[in-house]
Z-matrix of the N, CA and C atoms (Angstrom, degrees):
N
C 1 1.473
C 2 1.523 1 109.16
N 3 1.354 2 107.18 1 124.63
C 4 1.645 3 111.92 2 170.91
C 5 1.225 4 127.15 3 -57.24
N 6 1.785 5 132.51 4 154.23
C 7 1.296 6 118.53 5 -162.10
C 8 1.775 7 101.19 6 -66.71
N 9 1.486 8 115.74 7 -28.63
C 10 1.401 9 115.84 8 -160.67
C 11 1.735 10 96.21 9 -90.72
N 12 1.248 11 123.02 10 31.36
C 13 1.164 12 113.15 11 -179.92
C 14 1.948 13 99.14 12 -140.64
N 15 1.254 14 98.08 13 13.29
C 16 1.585 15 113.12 14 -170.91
C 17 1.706 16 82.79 15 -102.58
N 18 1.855 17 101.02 16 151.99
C 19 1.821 18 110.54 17 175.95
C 20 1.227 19 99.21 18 -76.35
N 21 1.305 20 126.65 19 158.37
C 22 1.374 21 143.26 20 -164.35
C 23 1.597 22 91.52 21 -117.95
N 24 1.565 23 91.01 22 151.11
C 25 1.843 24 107.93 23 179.36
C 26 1.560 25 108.96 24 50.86
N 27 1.265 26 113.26 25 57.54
C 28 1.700 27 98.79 26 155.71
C 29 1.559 28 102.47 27 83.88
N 30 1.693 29 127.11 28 36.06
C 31 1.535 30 110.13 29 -169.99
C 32 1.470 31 125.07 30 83.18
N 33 1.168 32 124.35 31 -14.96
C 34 1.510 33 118.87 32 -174.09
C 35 0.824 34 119.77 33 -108.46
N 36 1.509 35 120.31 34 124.11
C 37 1.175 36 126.27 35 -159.82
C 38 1.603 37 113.11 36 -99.48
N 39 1.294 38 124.49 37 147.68
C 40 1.255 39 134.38 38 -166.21
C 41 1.397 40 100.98 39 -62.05
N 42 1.528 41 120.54 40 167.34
C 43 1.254 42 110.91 41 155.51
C 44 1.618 43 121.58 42 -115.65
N 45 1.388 44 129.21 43 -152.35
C 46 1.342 45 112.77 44 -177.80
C 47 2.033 46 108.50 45 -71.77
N 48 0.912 47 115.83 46 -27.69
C 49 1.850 48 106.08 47 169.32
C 50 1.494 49 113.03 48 -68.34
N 51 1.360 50 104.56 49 -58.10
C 52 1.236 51 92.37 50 176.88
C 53 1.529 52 136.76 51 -57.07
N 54 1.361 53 110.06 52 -27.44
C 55 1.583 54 117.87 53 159.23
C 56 1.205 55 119.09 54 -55.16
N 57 1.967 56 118.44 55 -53.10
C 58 0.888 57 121.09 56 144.50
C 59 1.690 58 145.39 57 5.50
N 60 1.705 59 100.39 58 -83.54
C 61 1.542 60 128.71 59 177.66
C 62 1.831 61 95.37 60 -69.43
N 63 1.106 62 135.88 61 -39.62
C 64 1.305 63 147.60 62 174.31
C 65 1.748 64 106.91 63 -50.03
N 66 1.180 65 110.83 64 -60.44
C 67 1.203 66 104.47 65 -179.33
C 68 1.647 67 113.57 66 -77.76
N 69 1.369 68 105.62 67 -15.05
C 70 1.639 69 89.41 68 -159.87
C 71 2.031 70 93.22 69 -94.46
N 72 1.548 71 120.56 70 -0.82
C 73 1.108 72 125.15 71 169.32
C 74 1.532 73 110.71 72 -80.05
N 75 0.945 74 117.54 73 -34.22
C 76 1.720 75 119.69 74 -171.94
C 77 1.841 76 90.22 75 -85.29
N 78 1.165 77 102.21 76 -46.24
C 79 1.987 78 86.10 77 178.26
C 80 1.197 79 109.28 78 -49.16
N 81 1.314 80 111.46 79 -63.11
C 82 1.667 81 117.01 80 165.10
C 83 1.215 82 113.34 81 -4.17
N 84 1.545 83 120.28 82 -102.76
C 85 1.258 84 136.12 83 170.89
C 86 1.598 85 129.22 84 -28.86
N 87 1.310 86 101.71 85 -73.60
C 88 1.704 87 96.26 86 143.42
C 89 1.402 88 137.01 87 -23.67
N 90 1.231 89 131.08 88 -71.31
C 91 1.530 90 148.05 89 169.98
C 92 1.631 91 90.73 90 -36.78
N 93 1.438 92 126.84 91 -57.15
C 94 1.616 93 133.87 92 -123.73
C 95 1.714 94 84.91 93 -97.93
N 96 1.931 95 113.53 94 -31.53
C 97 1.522 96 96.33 95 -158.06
C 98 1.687 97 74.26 96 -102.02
N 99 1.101 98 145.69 97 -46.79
C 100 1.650 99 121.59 98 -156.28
C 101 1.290 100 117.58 99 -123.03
N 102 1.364 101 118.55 100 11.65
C 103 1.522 102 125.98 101 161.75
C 104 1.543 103 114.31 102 103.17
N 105 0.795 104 87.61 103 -161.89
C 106 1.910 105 103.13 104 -178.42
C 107 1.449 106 110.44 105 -75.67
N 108 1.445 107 110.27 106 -56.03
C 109 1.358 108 125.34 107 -176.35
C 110 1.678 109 110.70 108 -89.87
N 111 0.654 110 110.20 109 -3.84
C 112 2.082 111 103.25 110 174.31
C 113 1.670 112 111.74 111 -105.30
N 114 1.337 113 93.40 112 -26.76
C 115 1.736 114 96.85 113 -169.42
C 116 1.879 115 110.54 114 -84.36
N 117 0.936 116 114.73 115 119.30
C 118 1.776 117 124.32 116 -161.42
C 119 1.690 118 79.76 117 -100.37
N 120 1.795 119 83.60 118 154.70
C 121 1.444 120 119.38 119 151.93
C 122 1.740 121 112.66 120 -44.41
N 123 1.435 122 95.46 121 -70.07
C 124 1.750 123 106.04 122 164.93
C 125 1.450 124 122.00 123 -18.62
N 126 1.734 125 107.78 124 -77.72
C 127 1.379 126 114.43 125 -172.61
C 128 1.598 127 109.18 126 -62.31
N 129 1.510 128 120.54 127 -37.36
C 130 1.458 129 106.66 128 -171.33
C 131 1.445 130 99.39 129 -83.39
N 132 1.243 131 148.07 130 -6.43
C 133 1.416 132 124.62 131 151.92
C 134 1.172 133 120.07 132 -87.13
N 135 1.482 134 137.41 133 -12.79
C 136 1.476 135 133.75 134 145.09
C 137 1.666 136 131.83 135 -44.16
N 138 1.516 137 94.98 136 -17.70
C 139 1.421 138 124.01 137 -172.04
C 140 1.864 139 106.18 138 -84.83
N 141 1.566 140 102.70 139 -53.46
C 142 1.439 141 120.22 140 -168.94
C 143 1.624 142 88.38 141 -87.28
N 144 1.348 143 135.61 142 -27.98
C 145 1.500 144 103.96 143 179.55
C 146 1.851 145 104.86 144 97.38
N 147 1.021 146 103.72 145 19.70
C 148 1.525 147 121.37 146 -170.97
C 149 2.052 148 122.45 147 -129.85
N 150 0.930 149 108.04 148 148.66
C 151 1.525 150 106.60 149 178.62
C 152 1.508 151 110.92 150 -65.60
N 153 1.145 152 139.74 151 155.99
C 154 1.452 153 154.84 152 176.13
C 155 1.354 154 86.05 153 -80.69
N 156 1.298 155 172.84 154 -58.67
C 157 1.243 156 160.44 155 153.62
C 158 1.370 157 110.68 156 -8.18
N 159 1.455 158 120.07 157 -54.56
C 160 1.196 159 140.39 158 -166.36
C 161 1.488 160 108.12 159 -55.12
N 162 1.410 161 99.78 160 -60.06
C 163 1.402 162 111.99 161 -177.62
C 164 1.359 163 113.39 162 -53.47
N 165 1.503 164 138.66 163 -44.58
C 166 1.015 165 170.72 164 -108.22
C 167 1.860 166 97.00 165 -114.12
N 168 1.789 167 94.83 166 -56.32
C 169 1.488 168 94.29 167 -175.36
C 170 1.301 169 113.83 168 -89.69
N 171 1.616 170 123.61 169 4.96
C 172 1.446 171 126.00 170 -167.96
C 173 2.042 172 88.82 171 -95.59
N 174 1.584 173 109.60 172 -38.73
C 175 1.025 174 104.32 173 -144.48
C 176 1.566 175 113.69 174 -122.09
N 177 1.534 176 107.27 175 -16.92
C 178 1.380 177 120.07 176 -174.48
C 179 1.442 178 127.02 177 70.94
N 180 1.285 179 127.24 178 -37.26
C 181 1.236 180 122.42 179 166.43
C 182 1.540 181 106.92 180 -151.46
N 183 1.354 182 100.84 181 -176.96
C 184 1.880 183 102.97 182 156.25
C 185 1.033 184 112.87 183 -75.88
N 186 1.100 185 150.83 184 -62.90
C 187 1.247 186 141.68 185 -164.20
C 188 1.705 187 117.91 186 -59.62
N 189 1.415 188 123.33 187 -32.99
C 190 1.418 189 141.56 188 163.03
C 191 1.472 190 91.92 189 -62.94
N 192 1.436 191 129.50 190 -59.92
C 193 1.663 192 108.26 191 -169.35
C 194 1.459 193 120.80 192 -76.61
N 195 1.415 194 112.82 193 9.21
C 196 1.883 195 119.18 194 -170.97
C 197 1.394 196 84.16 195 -98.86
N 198 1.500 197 127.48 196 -60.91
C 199 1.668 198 131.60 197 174.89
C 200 1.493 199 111.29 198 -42.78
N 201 1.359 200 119.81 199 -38.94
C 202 1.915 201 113.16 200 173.28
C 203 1.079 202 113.96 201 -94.17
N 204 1.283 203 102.69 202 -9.01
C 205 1.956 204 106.52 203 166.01
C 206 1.619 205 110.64 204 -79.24
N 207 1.286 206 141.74 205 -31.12
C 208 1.407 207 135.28 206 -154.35
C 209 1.776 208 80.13 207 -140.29
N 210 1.260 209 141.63 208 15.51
C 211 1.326 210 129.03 209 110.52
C 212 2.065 211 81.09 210 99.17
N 213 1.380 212 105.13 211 33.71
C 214 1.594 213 105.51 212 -173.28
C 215 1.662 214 99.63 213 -102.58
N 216 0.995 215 112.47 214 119.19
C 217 1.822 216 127.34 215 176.11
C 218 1.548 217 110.20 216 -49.46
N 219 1.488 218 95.33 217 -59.47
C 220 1.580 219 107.42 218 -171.37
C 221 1.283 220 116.35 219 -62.97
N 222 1.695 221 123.60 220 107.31
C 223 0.823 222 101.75 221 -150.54
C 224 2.058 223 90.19 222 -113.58
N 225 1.494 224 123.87 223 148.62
C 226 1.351 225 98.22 224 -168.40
C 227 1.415 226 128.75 225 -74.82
N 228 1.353 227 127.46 226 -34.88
C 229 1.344 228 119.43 227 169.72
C 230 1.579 229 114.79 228 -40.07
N 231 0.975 230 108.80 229 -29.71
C 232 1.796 231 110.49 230 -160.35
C 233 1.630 232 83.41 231 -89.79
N 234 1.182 233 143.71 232 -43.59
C 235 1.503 234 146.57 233 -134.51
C 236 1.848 235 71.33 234 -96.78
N 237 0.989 236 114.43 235 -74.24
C 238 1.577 237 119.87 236 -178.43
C 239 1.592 238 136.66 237 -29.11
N 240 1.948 239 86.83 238 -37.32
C 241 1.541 240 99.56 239 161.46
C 242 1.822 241 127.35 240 -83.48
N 243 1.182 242 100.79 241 -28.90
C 244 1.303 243 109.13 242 -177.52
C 245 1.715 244 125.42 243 -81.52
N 246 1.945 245 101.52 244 -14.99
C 247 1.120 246 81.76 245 170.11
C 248 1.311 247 106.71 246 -105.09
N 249 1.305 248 133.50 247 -4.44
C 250 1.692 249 150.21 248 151.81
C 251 1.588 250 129.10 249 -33.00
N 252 1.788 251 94.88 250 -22.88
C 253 0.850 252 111.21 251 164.61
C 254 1.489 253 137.89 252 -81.06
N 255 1.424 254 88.90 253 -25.36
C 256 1.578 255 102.99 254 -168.38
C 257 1.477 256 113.71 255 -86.53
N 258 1.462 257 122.44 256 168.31
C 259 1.200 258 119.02 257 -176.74
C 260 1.679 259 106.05 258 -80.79
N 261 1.541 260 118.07 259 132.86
C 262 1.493 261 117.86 260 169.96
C 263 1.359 262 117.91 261 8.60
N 264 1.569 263 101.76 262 -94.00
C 265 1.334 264 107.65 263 -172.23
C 266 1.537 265 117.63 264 -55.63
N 267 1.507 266 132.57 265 -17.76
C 268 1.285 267 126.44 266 -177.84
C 269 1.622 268 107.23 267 -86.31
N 270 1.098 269 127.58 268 -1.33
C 271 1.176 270 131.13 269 -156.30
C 272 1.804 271 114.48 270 -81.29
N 273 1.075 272 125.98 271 -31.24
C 274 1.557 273 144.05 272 139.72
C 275 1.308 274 119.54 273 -35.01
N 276 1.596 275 120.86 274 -45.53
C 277 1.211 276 122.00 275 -177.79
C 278 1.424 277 89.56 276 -78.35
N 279 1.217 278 133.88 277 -56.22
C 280 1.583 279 124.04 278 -163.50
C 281 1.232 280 129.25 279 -59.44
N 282 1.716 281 99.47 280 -22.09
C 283 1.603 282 118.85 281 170.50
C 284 1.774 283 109.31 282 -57.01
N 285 1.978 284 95.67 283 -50.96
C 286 1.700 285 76.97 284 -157.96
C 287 1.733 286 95.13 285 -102.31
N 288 1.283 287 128.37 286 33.69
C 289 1.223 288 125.95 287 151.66
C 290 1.447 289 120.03 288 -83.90
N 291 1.874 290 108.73 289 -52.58
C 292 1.556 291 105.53 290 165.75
C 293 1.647 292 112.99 291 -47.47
N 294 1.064 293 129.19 292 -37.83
C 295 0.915 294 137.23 293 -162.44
C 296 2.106 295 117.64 294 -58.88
N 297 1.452 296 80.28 295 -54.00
C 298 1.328 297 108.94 296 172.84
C 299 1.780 298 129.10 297 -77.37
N 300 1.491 299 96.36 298 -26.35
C 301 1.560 300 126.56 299 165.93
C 302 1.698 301 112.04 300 -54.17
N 303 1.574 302 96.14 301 -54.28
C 304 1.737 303 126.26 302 -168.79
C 305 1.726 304 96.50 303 -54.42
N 306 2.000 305 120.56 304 -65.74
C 307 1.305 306 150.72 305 -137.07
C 308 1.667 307 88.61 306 -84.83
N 309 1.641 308 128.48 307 -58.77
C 310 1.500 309 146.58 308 -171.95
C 311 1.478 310 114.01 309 -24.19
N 312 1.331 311 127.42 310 -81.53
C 313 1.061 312 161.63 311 -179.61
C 314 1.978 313 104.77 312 -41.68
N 315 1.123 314 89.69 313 103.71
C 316 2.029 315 91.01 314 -174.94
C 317 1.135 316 111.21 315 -47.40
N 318 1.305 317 143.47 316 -31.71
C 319 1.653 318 139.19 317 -161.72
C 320 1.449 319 94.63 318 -89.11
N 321 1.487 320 141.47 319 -39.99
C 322 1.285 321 132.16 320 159.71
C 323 1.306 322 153.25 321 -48.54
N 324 2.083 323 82.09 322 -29.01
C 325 1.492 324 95.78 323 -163.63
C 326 2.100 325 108.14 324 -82.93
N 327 1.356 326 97.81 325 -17.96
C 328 1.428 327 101.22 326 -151.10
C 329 1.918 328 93.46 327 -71.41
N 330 1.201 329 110.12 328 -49.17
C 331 1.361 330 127.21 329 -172.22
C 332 1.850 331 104.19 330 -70.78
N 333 0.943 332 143.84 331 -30.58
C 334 1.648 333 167.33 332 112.55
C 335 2.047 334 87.96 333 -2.70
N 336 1.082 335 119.32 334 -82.22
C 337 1.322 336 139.82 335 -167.28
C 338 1.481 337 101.96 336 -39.48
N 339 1.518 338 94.26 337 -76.69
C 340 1.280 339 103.26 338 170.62
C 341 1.556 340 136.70 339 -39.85
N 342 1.860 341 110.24 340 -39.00
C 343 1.249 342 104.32 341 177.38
C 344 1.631 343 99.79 342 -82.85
N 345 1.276 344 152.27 343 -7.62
C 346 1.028 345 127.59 344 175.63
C 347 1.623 346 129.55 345 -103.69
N 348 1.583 347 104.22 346 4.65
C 349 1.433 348 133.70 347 144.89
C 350 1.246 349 110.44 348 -51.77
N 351 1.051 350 123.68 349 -68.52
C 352 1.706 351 151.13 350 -173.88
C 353 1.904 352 83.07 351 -39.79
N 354 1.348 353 102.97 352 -79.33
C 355 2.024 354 118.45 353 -163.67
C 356 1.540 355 90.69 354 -36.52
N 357 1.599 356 118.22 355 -43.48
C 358 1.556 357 106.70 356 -167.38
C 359 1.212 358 108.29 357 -49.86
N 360 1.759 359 121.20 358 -62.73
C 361 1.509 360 102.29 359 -151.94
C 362 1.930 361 96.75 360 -111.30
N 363 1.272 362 123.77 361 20.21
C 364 1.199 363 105.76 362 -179.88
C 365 1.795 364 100.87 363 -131.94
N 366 1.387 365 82.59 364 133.99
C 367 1.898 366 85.72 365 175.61
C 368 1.630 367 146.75 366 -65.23
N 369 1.710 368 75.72 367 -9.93
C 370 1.625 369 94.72 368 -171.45
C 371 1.717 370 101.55 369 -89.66
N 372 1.620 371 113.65 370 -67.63
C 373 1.450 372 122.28 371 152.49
C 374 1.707 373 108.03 372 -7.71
N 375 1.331 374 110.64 373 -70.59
C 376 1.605 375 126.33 374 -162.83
C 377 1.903 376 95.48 375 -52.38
N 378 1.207 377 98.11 376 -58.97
C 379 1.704 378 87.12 377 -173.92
C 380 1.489 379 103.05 378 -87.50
N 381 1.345 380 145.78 379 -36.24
C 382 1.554 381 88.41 380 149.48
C 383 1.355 382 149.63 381 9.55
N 384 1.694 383 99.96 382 -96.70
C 385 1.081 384 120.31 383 174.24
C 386 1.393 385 127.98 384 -44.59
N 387 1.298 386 100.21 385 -50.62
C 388 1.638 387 99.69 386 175.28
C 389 1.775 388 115.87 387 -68.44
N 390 1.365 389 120.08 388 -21.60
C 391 1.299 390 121.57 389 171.56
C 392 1.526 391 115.71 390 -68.57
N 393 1.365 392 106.94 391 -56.24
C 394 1.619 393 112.29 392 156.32
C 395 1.207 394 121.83 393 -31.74
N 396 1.365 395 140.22 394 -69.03
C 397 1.274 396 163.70 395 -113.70
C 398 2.261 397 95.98 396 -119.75
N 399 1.437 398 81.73 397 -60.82
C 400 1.861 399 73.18 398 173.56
C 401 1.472 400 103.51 399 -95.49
N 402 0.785 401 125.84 400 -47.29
C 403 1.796 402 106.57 401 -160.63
C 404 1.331 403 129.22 402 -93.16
N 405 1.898 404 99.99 403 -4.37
C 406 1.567 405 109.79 404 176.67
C 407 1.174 406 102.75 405 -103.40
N 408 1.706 407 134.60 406 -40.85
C 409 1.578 408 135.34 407 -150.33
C 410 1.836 409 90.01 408 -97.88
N 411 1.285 410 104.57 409 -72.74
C 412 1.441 411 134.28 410 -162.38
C 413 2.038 412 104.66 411 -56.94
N 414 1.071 413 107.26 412 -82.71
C 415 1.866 414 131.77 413 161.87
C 416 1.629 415 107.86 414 -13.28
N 417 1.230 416 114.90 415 -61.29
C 418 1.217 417 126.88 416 172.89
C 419 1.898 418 119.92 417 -53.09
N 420 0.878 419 115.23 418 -76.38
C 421 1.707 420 135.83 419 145.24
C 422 1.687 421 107.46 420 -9.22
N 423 1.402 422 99.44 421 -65.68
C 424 1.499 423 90.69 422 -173.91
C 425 1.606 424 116.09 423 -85.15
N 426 1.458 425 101.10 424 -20.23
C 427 1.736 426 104.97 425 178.37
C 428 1.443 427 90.39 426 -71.87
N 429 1.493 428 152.75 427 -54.11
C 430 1.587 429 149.52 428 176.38
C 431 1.471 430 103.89 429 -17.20
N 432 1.533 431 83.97 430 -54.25
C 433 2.089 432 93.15 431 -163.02
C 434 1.620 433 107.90 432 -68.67
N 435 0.987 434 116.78 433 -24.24
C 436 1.705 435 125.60 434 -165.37
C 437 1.618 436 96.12 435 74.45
N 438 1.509 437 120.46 436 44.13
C 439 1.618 438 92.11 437 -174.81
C 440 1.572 439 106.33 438 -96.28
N 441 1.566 440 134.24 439 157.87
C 442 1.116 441 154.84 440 -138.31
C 443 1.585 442 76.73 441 -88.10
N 444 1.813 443 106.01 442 158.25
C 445 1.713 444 102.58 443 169.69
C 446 1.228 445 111.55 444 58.29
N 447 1.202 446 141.91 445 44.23
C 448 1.499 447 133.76 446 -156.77
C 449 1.560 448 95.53 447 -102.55
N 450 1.192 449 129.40 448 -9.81
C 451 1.539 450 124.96 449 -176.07
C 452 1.577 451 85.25 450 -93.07
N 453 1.092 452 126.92 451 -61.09
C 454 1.467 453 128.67 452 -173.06
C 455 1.627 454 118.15 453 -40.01
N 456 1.684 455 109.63 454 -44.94
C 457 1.077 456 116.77 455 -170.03
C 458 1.335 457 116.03 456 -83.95
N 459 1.496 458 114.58 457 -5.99
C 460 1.194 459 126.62 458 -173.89
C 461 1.871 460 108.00 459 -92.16
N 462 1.001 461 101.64 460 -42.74
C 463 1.256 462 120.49 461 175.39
C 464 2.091 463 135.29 462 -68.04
N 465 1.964 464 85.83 463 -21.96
C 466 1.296 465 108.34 464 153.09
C 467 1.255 466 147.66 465 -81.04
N 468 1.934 467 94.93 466 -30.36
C 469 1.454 468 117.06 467 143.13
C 470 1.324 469 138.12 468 -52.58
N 471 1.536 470 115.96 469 -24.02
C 472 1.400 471 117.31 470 -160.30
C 473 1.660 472 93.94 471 -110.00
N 474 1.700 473 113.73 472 -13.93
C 475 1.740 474 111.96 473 -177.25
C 476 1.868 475 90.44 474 -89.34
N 477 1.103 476 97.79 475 -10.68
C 478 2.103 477 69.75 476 -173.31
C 479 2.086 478 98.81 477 -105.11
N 480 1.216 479 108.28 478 -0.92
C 481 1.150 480 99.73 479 148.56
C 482 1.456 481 130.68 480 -78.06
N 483 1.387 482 116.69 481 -50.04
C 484 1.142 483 102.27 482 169.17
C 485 1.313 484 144.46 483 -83.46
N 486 1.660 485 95.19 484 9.93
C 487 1.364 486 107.08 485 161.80
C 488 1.746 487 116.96 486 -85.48
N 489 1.545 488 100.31 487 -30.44
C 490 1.548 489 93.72 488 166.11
C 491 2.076 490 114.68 489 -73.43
N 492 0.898 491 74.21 490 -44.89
C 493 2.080 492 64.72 491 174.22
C 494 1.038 493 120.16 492 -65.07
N 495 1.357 494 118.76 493 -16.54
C 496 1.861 495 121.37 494 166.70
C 497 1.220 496 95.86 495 -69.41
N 498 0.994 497 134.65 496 -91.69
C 499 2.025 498 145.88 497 171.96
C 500 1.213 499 109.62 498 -15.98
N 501 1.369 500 119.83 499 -46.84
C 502 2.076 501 107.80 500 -162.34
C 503 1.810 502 98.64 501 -96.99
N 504 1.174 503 113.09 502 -40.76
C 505 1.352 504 106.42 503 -153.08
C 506 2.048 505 101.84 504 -121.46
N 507 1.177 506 111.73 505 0.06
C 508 1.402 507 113.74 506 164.26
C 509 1.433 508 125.04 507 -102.20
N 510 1.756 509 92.65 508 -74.93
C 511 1.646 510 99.56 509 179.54
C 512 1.793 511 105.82 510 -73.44
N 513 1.701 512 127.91 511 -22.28
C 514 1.466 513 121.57 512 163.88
C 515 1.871 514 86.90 513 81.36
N 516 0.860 515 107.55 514 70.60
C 517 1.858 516 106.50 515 179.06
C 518 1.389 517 93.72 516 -115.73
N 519 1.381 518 106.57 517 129.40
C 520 1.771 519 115.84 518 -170.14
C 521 1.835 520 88.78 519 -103.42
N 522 1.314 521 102.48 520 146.10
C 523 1.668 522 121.55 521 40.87
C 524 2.135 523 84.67 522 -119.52
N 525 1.326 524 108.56 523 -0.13
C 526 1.675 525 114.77 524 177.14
C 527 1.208 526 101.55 525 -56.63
N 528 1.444 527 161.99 526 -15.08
C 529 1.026 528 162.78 527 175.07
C 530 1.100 529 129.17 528 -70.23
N 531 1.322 530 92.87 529 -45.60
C 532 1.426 531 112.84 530 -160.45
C 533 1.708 532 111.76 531 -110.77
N 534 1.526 533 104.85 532 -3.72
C 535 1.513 534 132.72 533 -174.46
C 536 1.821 535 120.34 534 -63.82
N 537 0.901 536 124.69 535 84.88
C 538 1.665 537 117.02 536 -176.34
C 539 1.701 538 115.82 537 -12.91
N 540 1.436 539 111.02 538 154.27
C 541 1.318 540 118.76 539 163.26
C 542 1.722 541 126.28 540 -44.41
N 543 1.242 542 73.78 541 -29.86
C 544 2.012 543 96.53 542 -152.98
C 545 2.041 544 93.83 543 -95.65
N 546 1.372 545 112.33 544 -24.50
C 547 1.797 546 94.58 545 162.92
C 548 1.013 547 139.04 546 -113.96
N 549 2.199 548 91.51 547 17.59
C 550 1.738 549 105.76 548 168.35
C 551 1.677 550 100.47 549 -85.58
N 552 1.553 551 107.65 550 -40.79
C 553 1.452 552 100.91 551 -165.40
C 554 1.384 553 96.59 552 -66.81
N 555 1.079 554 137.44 553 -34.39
C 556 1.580 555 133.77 554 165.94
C 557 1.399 556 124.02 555 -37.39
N 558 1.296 557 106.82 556 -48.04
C 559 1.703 558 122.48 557 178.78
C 560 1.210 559 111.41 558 -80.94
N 561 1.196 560 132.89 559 -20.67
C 562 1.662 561 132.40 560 -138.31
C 563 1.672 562 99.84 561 -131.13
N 564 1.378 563 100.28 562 -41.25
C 565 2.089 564 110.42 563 -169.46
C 566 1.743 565 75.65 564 -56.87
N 567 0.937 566 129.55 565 -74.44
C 568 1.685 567 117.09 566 -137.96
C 569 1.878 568 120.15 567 -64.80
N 570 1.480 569 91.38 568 -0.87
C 571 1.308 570 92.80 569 163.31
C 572 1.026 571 120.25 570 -117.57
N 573 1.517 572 121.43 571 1.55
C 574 1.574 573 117.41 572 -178.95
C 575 1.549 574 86.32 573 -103.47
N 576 1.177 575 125.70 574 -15.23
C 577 2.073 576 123.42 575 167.23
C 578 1.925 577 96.42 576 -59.10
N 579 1.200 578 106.02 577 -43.15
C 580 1.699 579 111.84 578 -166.52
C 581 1.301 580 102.29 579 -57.25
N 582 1.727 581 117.21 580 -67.23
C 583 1.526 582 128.42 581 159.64
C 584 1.798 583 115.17 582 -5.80
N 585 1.316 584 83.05 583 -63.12
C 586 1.977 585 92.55 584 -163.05
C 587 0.923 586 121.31 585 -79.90
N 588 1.656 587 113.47 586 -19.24
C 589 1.540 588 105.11 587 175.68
C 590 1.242 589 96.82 588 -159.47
N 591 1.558 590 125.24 589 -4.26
C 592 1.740 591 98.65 590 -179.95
C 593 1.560 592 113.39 591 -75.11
N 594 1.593 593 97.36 592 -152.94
C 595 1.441 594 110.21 593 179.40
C 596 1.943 595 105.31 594 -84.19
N 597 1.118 596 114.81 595 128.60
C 598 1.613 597 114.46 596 170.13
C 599 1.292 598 114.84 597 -90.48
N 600 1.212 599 112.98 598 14.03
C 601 1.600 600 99.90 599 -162.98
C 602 1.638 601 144.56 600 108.79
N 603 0.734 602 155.34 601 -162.55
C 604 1.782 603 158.42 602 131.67
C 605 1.203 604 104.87 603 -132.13
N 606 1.645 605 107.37 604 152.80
C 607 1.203 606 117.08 605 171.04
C 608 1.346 607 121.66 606 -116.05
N 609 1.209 608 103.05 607 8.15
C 610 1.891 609 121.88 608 147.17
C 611 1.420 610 125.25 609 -36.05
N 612 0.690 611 165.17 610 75.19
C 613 1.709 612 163.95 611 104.18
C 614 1.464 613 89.45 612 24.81
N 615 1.722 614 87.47 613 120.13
C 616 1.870 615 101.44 614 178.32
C 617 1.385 616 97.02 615 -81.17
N 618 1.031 617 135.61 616 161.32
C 619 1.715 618 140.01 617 134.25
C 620 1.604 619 125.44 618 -63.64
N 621 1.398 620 97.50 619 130.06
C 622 1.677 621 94.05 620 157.99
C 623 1.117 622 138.97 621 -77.03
């Protein structure tokens, strides 16, 4: 019998949380030392002392166990379906309502807070997040649409979120703070509509 297949502490065997908290600590660590893309299903249940099955039925995928690992609501298939659903032009508003839906709710927000505290002063945290945020939630969305710039547009989406969660729910900057759901998605849908499918611009220099 292997050491990771021996009971831990004296015979006692974990129960379903603690297997649980077990795996979602070794994702942790994992995720934090080799990223999104190096860290396997494999190694983080080699880590917790558990079958890769295990992980699998607690968590469903990697990408579902990196989101219950860094404690992120939004999860992208669901973010992916809901705005997929919507008609074109509404699809901006649905972005920064899920968005705001996810952040609202006190038991979300504190752990939410925390991971984007974390992005401020640590580098590893920071890309995380930004890998999450553009290339899992955002990346996806715009590759659906076929829209032009789709790394760009994805990546513009994910800076004015976290520039709004710095502002509403960190630094508390009024009257954005203190502003309803319903007159950010008002203020905010028509530029995250611009993001997804409008025009961005050129970076051509006209002539005189």
């Amino acid at each position: 019998m292997t050491a990771a297949a021996q009971p831990r502490r004296g015979g006692r065997r974990r129960g379903e949380s603690g297997t649980r908290e077990a795996i979602l600590a070794a994702a942790r660590a994992a995720f934090a030392e080799l990223g999104f893309d190096r860290a396997t299903i494999r190694g983080i249940a080699a880590a917790a002392g558990v079958d890769p099955a295990l992980v699998l039925h607690y968590f469903g995928s990697k990408e579902q166990l990196f989101g219950d690992a860094l404690q992120i609501p939004m999860k992208p298939g669901e973010v992916l379906r809901q705005v997929m659903e919507q008609r074109i032009d509404d699809m901006g508003a649905t972005l920064v309502r899920t968005f705001l839906e996810a952040w609202e709710p006190e038991e979300s927000r504190a752990p939410l807070v925390a991971m984007v505290r974390s992005a401020m002063t640590n580098e590893t945290a920071l890309a995380l997040v930004r890998d999450y945020l553009g290339r899992r939630v955002f990346g996806p969305i715009t590759q659906a649409l076929a829209a032009p710039d789709a790394e760009l547009r994805a990546t513009l989406m994910g800076s004015q979120f976290i520039g709004l969660a710095m502002m509403r729910y960190i630094a508390h900057i009024e009257p954005l703070a203190s502003a309803s759901v319903e007159q950010l998605v008002t203020a905010i849908g028509p530029t995250m509509q611009r993001y997804l499918s409008g025009d961005l611009g050129s970076d051509q220099s006209v002539d005189g």
